[in-house]
Structure formats: structure tokens, C-alpha cells
MDTraj code that builds the backbone (N, CA, C; nanometers):
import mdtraj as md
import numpy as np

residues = "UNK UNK UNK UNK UNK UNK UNK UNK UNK UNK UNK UNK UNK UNK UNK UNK UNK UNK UNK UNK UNK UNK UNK UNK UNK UNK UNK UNK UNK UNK UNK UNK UNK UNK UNK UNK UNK UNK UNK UNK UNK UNK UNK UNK UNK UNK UNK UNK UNK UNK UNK UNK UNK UNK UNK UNK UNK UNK UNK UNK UNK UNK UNK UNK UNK UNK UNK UNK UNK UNK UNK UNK UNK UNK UNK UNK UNK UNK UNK UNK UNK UNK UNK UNK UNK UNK UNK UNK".split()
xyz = np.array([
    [1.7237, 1.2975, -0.5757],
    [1.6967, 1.1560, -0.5689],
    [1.6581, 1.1069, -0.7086],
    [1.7350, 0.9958, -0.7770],
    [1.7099, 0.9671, -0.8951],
    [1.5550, 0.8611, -0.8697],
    [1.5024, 0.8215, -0.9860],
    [1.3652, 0.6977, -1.0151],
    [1.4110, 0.6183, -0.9313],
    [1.5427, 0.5476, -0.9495],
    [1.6031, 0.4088, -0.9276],
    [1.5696, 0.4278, -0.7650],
    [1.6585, 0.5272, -0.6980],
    [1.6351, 0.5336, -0.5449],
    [1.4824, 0.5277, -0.4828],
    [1.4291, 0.5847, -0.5800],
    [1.2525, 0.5923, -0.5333],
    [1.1864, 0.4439, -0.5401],
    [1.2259, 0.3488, -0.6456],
    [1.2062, 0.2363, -0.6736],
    [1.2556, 0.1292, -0.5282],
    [1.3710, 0.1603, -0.5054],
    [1.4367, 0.0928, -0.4388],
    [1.3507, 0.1117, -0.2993],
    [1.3409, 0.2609, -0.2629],
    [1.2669, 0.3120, -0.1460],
    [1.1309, 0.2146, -0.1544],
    [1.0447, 0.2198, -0.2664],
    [0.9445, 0.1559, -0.2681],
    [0.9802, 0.0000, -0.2652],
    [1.0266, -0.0587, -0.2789],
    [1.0706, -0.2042, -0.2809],
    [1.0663, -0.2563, -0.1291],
    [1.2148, -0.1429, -0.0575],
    [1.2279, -0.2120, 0.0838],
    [1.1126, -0.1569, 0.1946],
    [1.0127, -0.0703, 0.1425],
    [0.9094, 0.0020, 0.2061],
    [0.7926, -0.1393, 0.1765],
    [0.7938, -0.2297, 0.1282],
    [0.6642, -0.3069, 0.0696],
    [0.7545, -0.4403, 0.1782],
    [0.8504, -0.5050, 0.1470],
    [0.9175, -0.5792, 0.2109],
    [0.9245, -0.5573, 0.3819],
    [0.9301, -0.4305, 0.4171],
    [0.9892, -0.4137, 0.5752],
    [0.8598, -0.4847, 0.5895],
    [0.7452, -0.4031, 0.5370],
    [0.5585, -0.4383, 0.6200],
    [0.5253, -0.5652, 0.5708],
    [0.6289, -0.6138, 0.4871],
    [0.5736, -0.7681, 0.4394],
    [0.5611, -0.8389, 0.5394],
    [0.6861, -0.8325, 0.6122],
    [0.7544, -0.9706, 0.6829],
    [0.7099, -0.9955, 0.8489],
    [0.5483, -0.8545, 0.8388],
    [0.5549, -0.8866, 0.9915],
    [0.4825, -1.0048, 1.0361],
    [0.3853, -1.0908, 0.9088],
    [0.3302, -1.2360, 0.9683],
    [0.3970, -1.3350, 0.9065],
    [0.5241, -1.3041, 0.8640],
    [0.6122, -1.4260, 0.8227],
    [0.6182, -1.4619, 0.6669],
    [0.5316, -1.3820, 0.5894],
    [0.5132, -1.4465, 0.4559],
    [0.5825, -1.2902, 0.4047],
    [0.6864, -1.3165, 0.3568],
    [0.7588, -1.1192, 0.3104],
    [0.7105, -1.1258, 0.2064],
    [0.6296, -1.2296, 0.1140],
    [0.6366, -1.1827, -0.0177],
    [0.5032, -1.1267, -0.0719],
    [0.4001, -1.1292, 0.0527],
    [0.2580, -1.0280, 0.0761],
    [0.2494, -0.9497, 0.1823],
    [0.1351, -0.8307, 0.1465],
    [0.0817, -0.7963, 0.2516],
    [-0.0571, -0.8345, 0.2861],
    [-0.0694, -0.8767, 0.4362],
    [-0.2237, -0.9072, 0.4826],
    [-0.2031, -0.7859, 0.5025],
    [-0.4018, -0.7914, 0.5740],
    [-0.4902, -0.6709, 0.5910],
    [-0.4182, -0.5852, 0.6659],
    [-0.3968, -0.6367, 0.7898],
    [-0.3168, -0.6032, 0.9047],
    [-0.2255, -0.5173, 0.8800],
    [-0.1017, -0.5796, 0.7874],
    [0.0085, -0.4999, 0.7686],
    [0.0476, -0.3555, 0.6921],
    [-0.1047, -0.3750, 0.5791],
    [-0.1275, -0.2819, 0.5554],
    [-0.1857, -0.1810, 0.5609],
    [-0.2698, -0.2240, 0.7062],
    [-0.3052, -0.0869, 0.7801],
    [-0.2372, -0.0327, 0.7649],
    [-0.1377, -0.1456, 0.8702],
    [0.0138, -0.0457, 0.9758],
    [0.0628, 0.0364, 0.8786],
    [0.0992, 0.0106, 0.7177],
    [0.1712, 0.0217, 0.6736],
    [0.1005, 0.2116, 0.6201],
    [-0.0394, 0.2119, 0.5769],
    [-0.1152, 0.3087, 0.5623],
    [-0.1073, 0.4356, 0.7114],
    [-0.0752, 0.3672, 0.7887],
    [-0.1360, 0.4150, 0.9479],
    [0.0289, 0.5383, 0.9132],
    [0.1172, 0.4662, 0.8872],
    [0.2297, 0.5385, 0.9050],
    [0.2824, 0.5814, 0.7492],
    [0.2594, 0.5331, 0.6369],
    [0.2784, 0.6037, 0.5225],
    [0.2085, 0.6911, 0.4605],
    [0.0825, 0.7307, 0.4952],
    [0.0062, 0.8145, 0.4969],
    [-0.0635, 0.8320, 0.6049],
    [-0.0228, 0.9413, 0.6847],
    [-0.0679, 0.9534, 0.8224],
    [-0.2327, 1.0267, 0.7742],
    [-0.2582, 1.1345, 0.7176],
    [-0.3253, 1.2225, 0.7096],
    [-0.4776, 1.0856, 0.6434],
    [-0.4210, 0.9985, 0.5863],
    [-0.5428, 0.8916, 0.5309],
    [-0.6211, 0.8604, 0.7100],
    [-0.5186, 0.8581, 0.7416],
    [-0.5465, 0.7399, 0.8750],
    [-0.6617, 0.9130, 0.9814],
    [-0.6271, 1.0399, 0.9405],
    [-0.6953, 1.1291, 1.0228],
    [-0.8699, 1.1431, 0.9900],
    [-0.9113, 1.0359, 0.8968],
    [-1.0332, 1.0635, 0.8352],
    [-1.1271, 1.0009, 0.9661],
    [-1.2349, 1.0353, 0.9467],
    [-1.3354, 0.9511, 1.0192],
    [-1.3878, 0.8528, 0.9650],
    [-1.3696, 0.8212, 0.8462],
    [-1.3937, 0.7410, 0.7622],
    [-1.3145, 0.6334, 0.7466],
    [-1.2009, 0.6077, 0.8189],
    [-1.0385, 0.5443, 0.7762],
    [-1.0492, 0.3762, 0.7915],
    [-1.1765, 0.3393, 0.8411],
    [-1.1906, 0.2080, 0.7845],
    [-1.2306, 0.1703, 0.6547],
    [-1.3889, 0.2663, 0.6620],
    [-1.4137, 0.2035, 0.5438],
    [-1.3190, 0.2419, 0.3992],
    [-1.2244, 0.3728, 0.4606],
    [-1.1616, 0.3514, 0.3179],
    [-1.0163, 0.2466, 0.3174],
    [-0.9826, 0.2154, 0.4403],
    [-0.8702, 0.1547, 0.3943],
    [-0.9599, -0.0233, 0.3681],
    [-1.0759, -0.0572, 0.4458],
    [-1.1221, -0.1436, 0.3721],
    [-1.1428, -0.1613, 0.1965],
    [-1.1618, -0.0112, 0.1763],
    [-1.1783, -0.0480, 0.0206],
    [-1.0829, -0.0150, -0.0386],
    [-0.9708, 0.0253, -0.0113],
    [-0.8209, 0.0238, -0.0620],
    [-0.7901, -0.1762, -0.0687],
    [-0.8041, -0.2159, 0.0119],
    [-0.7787, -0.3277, 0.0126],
    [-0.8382, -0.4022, -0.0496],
    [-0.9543, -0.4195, -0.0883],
    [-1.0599, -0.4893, -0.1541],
    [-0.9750, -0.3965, -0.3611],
    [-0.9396, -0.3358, -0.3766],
    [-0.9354, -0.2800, -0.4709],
    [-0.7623, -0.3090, -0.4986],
    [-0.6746, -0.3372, -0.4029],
    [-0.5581, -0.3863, -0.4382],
    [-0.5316, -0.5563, -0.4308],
    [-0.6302, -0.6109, -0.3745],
    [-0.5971, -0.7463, -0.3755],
    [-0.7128, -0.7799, -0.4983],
    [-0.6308, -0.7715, -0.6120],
    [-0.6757, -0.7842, -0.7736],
    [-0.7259, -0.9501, -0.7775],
    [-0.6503, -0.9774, -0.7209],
    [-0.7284, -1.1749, -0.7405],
    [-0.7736, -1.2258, -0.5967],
    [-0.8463, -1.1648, -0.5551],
    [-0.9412, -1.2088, -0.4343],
    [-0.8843, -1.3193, -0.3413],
    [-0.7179, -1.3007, -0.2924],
    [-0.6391, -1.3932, -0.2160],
    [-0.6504, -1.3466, -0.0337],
    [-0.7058, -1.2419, -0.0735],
    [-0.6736, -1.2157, 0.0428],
    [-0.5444, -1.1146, 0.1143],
    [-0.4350, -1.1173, 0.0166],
    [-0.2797, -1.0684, 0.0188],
    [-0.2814, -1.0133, -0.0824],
    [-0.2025, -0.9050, -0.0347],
    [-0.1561, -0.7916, -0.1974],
    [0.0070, -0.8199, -0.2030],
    [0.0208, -0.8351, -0.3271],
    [0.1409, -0.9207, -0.3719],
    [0.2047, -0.7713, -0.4140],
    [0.3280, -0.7837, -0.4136],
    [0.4409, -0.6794, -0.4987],
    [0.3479, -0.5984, -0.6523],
    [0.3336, -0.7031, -0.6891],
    [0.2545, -0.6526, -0.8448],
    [0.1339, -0.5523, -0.7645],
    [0.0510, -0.6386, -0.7169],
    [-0.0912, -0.5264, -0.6595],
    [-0.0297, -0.4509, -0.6133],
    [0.0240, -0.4209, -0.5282],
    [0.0912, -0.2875, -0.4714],
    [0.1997, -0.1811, -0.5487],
    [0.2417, -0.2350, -0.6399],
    [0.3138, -0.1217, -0.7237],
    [0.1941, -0.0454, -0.8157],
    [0.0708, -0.1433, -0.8590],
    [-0.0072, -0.1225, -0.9412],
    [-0.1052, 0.0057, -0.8298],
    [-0.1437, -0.0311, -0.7680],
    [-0.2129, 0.0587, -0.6447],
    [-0.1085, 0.2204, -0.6572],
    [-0.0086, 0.1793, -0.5985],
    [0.0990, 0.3102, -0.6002],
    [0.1106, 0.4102, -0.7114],
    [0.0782, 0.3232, -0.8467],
    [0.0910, 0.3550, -0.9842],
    [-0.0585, 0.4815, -1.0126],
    [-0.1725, 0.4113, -0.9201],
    [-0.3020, 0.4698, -0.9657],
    [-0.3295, 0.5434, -0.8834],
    [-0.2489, 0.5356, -0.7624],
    [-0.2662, 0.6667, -0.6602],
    [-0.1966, 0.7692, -0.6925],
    [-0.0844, 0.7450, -0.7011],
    [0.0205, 0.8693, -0.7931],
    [-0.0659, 0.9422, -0.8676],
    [-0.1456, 0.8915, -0.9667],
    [-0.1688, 0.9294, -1.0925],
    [-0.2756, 1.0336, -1.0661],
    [-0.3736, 1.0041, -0.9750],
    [-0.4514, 1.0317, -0.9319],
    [-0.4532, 1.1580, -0.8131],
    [-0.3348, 1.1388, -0.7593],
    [-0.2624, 1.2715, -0.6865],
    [-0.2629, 1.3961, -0.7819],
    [-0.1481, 1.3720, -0.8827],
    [-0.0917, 1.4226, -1.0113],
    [-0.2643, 1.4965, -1.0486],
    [-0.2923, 1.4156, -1.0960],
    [-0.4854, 1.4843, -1.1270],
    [-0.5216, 1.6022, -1.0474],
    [-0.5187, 1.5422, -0.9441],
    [-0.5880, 1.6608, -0.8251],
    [-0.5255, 1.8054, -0.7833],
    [-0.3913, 1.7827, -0.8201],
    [-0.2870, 1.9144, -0.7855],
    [-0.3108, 2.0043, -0.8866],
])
top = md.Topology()
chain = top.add_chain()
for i, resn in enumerate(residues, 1):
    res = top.add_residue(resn, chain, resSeq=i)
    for name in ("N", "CA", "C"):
        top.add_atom(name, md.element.get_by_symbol(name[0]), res)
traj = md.Trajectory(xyz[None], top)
């Protein structure tokens, strides 16, 4: 699988969970549970899995809108990666 396909994967992966309250070009809270619940299952096995996906969210919605826009979420993806990469 080349970057480009991974890019692309990440693109229509941010878009599918966009569009489930009508606005595709964010994600609310909601969607990005769902979107956590099933892209990282093992996040969602914590006992903890509110308060961290609460503070995933509070930490990707960079301008306090409420919605994580394309930019916050590639940027999030960017610092989780990185941060994976660290730990291995």
C-alpha cells in the first residue's frame, strides 16, 4: 500500500463519520465516539473510555467549536502516530 492510498483511506475514513449529523465537513462528539468505538476497538476496552475519549476530544477540537474539522483530525492522527512510533 503506497502513502497516497493511506491518505486517501484516511480522507474517506474522516468523511464516512462526518456525514452522520449532516455537516460532512466535521466531526461532533458523537461521531467520533462511533468513529473511536470502531477504529480503535481496544481504546474503547478501557474502563476509563470516557474520560479518555472526552479528552481526546477536548485536545482535537484546537479552536473550542465544538467540531473537529479535517485539519484537527489529521493533526490528532499525526500526534498519535508519532506517539505510537515512541512507544514500540
Amino acid at each position: 500500500m503506497t502513502l497516497q492510498a493511506v491518505m486517501g483511506t484516511l480522507m474517506k475514513t474522516f468523511d464516512d463519520y462526518a456525514k452522520g449529523d449532516g455537516d460532512s465537513s466535521t466531526l461532533s462528539k458523537t461521531e467520533l465516539v462511533n468513529l473511536a468505538q470502531k477504529e480503535f476497538p481496544a481504546l474503547c476496552q478501557s474502563q476509563k473510555k470516557d474520560e479518555i475519549l472526552n479528552g481526546i476530544f477536548g485536545q482535537m477540537d484546537m479552536d473550542g467549536d465544538n467540531k473537529v474539522n479535517f485539519k484537527e483530525f489529521v493533526i490528532f492522527i499525526s500526534c498519535l502516530t508519532i506517539a505510537l512510533k515512541e512507544s514500540m
